[in-house]
TORDO-574815 format. One line per field, with one value per residue (C-alpha): x, y, z; residue in three letters. Coordinates in Angstrom, 3 decimals, padded with zeros to 6 digits. Layout:
// residues N
x <- X:... .
y <- Y:... .
z <- Z:... .
resn <- Ala:... .
This chain:
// residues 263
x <- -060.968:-057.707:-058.318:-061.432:-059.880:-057.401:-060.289:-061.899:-058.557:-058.231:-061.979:-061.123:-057.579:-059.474:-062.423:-059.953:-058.708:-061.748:-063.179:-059.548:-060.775:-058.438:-059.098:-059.367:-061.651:-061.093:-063.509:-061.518:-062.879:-061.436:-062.507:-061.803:-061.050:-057.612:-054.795:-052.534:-053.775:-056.886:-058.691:-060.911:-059.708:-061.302:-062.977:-064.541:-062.129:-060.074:-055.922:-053.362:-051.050:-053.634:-054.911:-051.498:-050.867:-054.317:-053.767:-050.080:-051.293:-054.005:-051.574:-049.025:-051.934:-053.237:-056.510:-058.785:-059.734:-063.177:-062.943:-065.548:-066.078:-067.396:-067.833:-065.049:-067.429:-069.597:-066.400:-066.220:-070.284:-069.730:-066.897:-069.204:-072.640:-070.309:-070.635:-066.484:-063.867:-061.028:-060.635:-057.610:-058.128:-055.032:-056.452:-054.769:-054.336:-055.873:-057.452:-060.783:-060.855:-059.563:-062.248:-064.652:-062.494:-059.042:-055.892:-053.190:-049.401:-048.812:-047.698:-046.886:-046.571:-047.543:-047.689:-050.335:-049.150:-050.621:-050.721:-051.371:-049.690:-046.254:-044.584:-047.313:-046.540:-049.342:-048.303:-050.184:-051.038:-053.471:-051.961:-051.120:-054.676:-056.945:-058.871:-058.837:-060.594:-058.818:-059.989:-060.365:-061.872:-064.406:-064.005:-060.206:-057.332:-056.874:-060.547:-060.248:-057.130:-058.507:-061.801:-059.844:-057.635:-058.325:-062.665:-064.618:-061.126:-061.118:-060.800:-062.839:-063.126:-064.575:-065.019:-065.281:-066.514:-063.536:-060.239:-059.807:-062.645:-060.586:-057.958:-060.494:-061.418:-058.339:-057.182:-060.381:-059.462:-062.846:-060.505:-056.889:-055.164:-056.373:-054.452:-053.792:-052.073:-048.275:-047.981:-051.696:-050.977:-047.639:-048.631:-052.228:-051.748:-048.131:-046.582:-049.310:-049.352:-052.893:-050.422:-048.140:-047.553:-048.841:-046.351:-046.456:-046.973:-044.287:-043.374:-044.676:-046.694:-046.472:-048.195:-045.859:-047.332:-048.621:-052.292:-051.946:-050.284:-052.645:-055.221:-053.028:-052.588:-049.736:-049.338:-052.171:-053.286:-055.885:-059.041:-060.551:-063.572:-062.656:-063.856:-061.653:-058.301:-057.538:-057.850:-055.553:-052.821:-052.910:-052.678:-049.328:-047.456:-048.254:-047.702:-043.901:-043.168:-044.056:-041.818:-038.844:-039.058:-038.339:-042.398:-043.387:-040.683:-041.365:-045.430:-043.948:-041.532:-044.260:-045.746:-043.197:-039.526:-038.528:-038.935:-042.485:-042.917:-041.062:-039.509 .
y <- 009.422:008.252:004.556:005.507:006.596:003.819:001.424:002.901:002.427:-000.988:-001.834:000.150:-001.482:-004.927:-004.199:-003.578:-006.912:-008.847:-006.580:-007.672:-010.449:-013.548:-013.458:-017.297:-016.889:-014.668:-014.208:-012.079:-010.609:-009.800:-009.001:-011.879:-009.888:-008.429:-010.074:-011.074:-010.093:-011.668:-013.603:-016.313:-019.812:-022.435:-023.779:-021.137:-020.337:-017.196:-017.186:-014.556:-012.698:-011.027:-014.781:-016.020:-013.712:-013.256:-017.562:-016.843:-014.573:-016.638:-019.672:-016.895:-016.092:-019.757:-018.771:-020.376:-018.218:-018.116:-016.087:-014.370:-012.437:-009.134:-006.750:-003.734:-000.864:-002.204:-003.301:-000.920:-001.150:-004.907:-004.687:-002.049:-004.223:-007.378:-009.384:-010.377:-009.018:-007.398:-006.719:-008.251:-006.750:-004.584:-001.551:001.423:003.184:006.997:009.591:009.597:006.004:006.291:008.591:005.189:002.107:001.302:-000.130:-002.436:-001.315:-001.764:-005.100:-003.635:-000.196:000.325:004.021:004.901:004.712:005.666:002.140:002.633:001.696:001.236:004.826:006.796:010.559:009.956:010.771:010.766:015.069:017.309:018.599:015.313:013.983:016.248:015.069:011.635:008.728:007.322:004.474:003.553:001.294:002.681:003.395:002.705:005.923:005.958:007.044:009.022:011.218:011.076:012.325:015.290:016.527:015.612:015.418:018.772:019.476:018.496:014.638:011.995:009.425:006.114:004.196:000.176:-001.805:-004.254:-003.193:-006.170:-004.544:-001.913:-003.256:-005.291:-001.472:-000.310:-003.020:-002.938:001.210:002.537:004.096:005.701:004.850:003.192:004.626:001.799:000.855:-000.281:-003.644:-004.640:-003.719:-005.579:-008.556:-008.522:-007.507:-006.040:-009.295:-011.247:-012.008:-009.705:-006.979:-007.342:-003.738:-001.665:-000.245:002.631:005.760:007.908:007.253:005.710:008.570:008.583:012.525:015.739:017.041:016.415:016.634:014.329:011.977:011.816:010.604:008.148:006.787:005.271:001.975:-000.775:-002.341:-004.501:-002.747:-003.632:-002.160:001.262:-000.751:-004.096:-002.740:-005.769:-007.272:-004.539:-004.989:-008.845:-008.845:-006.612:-008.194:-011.359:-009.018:-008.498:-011.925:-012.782:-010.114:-010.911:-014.543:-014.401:-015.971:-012.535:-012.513:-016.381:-015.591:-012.535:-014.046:-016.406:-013.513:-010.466:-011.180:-007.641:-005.820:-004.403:-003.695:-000.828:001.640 .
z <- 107.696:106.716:106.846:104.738:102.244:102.661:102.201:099.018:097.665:098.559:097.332:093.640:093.133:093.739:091.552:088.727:089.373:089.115:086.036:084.125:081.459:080.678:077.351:076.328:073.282:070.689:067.451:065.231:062.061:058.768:055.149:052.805:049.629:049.841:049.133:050.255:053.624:053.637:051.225:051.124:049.810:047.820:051.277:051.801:054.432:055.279:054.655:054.509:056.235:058.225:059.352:059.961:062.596:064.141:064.968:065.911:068.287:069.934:069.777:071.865:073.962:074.831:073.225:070.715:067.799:065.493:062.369:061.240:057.404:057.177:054.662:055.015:055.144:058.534:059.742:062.837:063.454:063.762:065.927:068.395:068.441:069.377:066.163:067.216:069.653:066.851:063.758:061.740:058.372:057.258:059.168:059.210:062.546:062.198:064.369:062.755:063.454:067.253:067.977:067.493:068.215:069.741:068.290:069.354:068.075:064.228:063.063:059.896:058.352:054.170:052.296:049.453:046.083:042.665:040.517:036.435:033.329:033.345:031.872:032.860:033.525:036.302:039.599:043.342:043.521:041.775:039.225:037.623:038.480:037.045:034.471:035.269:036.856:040.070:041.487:045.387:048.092:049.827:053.010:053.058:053.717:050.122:049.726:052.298:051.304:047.362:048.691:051.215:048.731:045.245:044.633:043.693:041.784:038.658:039.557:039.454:042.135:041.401:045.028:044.989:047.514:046.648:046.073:043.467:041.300:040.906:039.590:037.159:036.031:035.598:033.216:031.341:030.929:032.775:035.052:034.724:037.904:041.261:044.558:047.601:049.997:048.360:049.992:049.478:045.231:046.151:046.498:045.291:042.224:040.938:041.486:039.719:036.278:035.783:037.058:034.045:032.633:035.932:038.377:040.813:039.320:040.809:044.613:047.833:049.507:053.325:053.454:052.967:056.190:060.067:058.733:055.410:057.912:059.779:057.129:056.079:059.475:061.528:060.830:061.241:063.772:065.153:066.175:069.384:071.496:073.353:076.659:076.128:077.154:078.625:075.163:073.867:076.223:075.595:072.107:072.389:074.590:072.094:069.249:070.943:071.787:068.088:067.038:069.506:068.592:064.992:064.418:062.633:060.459:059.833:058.398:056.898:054.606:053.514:051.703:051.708:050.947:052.380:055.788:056.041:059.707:058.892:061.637 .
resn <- Unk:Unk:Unk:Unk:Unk:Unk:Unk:Unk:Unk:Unk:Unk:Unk:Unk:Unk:Unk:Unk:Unk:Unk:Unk:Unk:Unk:Unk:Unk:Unk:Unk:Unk:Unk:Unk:Unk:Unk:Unk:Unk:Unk:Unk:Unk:Unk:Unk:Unk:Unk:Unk:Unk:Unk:Unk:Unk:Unk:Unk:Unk:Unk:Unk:Unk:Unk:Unk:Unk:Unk:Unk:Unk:Unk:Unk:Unk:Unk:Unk:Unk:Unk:Unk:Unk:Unk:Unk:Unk:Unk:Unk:Unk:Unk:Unk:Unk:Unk:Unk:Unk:Unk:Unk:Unk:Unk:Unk:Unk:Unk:Unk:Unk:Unk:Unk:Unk:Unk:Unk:Unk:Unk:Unk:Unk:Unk:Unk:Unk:Unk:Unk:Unk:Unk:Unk:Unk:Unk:Unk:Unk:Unk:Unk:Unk:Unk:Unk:Unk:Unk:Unk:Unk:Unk:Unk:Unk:Unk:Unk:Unk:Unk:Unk:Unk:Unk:Unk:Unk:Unk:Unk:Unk:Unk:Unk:Unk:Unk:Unk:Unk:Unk:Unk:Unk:Unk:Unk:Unk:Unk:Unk:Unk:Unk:Unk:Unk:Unk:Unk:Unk:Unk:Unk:Unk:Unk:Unk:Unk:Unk:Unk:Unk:Unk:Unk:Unk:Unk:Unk:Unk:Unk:Unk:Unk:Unk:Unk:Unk:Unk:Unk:Unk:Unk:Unk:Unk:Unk:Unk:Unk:Unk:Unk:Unk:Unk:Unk:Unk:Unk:Unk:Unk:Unk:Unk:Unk:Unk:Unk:Unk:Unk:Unk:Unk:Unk:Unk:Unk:Unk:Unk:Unk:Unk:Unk:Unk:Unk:Unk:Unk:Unk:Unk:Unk:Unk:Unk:Unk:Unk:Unk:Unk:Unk:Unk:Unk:Unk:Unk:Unk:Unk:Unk:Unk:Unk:Unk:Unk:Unk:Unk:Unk:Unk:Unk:Unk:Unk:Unk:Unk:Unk:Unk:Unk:Unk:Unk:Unk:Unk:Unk:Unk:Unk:Unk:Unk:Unk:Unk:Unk:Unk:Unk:Unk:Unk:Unk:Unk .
């Protein structure tokens, strides 16, 4: 009995060996329309931080990567019918999205934040919001926590399939305020010259409590398929040797002159 059992062991141990994917080819997805993440460039190509350091990590890895653009809201579908293996898009690590998909560590960390005029009493909670029109991305935390704790209460939420159209509303005045993720309006839009008079409307919101936390998420990270662990454990240990060997902080100052990995 006892070499039996000694034998199934054997026989599982080496079936997890062989079932363990090399992953040589990656075909990573990511939006195209937020900046400066992602965006798509006058080739028709995608750039960003998000690209930089989904081909830093297949360079780390030895693997060739094929980019692919997808729409943000059938972003996780995509990713579970095998349209492409992860998802590089500035996606925010939360349990409603664990319970579909899987995620790598965080290679970088960004609170929500309330962006309107410059001087505006405005401010990210309920009692400063009501009456208004807030603009969001659909599909994003920040629709998510305005639709939790602010809709059905005397504020109005006006979802976007593009967070740059709602920054297009906002200036035109259709809208009183958009709420995003801070280093997305950073350096898609504050730091622009269309951004000229906006600034955050009170300060960076990380959630007052365990359960606004946790729609807000923990970072982002790259999503992969529940079943592709071996994926997932190949893109960290890439994501740490990028980290350890200064190459992270080289993409991110291309874009971010402070720290945004955060702790």
């Amino acid at each position: 009995m006892k070499k039996a059992l000694l034998l199934l062991a054997l026989l599982a141990l080496t079936s997890v060996g062989v079932s363990a994917k090399d992953w040589t080819v990656i075909r990573m997805a990511s939006e195209g329309a937020y900046p400066p993440f992602n965006e798509t460039g006058s080739d028709g190509a995608l750039k960003g931080f998000d690209i930089d350091i989904g081909n830093a990590l297949c360079t780390e890895m030895k693997a060739k990567c094929t980019w692919v653009k997808q729409e943000w809201d059938g972003m996780i579908p995509a990713l579970i019918a095998r349209k492409f293996d992860a998802i590089v898009a500035s996606m925010s690590i939360t349990e409603e999205r664990k319970a579909k998909v899987d995620f790598t560590n965080k290679y970088y960390a960004s609170p929500v934040v309330l962006i309107a005029k410059t001087g505006s009493p405005l401010r990210p909670d309920l009692a400063s919001l009501k009456g208004r029109k807030v603009a969001v991305q659909r599909g994003t935390v920040s629709d998510n926590f305005a639709t939790k704790y602010w809709a059905g209460q005397g504020v109005e939420i006006v979802r976007y399939a593009k967070q740059d159209e709602a920054y297009l509303d906002l200036k035109s005045g259709r809208v009183d305020a958009t709420f995003a993720d801070y280093w997305e309006a950073y350096g898609g839009f504050l730091t622009k010259p269309e951004g000229s008079g906006y600034s955050v409307a009170g300060d960076q919101y990380f959630g007052k409590n365990a359960e606004e936390r946790a729609v807000i998420g923990e970072g982002i990270g790259i999503a992969v398929r529940k079943k592709d662990q071996d994926l997932k454990a190949q893109l960290n240990k890439a994501l740490a040797a990028l980290r350890s060997s200064g190459k992270y902080d080289e993409i991110r100052k291309k874009y971010f002159p402070m720290d945004i990995y955060g702790n």
